[in-house]
Phi, psi and omega in degrees: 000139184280137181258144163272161198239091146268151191208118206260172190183113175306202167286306183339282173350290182294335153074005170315114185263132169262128160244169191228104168244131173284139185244173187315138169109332168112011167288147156248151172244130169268118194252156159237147172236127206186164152313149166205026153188147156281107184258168171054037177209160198264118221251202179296318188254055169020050165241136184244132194257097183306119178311326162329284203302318204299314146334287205292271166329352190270288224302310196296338163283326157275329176300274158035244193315327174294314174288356188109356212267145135271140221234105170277138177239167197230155157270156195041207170207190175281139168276052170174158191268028173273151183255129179261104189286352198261343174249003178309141168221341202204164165223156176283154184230343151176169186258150141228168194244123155262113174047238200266307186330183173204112165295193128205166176210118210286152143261131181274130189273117175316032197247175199299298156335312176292321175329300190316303184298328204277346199254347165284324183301318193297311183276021189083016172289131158333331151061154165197185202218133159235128161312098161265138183204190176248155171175162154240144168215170219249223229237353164253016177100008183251154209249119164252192185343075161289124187231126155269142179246311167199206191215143169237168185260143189216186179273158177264117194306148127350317194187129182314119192049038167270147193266148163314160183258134178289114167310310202303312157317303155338277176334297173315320186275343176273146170318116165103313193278318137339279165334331192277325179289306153326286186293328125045238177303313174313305193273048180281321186246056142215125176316321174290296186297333160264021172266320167303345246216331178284325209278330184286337216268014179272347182268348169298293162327311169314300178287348107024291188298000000 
């Protein structure tokens, strides 16, 4: 029987790059690029990931993203492998293998969630990233017939194998920060009010740190 799996991994950790890319129209698109699992070392949650599996689930996951299917990320995540769509920030856009790792390279989403990531990054917040996936694993702890499922974007912990403080709550829990998400969400298509909508929600953030 398959366990669900998660597995964090800080900015440090992650080796995380921010990129800008232009699109047609004068837009930019934000990728984030990183590890986004570890094989063959023994992890926070006394699990050891073989590169092979780790291989293996990389390539079926790319066959995916090949066939057309999109492969959704979330902020923070979930305890079960359902994709929430109303928390979406990012898709995967592809997978790779470096020595033992398994890479990815996120695209940041226009969505209310993405909105959020592009404006904590823009503002110098720290990000870090966790894997969801399937597997068994056995009684020392090897990870067997390993599945991805997405990567989600999470806070950057505290303290080593400390769980991230969910942002998205934060927010929420902030002066302001509910109303800034409700509008959000209204104003998707004007430019102007998500431009207003960015500057509140750095100020949000801000109080945050």
């Amino acid at each position: 029987m398959k366990n669900y799996l998660s597995e964090h991994l800080s900015f440090d950790q992650a080796k995380i790059v921010l990129e800008s890319e232009e699109e047609q129209g004068g837009g930019k698109t934000l990728h984030l690029n990183g590890i986004c699992i570890q094989g063959d070392i023994r992890n926070q949650n006394q699990r050891v990931y073989s590169s092979q599996e780790i291989g293996r689930a990389v390539k079926t996951l790319n066959e995916q993203i090949s066939g057309g299917y999109s492969v959704l990320g979330e902020v923070d995540h979930p305890q079960d492998l359902k994709i929430n769509l109303d928390r979406v920030s990012h898709m995967i856009t592809k997978m790779w293998m470096d020595g033992p790792n398994g890479y990815g390279k996120l695209k940041i989403l226009p969505t209310p969630m993405g909105q959020l990531i592009q404006t904590m990054l823009e503002s110098g917040v720290k990000l870090g990233v966790s894997s969801r996936g399937s597997g068994e694993v056995d009684g020392s702890g090897n990870v067997k017939d390993f599945e991805i499922i997405t990567v989600d974007v999470v806070a950057q912990p505290s303290a080593p194998g400390a769980y991230p403080t969910p942002v998205y709550e934060g927010l929420m829990n902030t002066k302001g920060g509910y109303q800034a998400f409700l509008t959000a969400n209204e104003v998707q298509g004007d430019p102007k009010a998500q431009k207003y909508i960015a500057e509140s929600l750095k100020r949000i953030i801000s109080g945050l740190k």
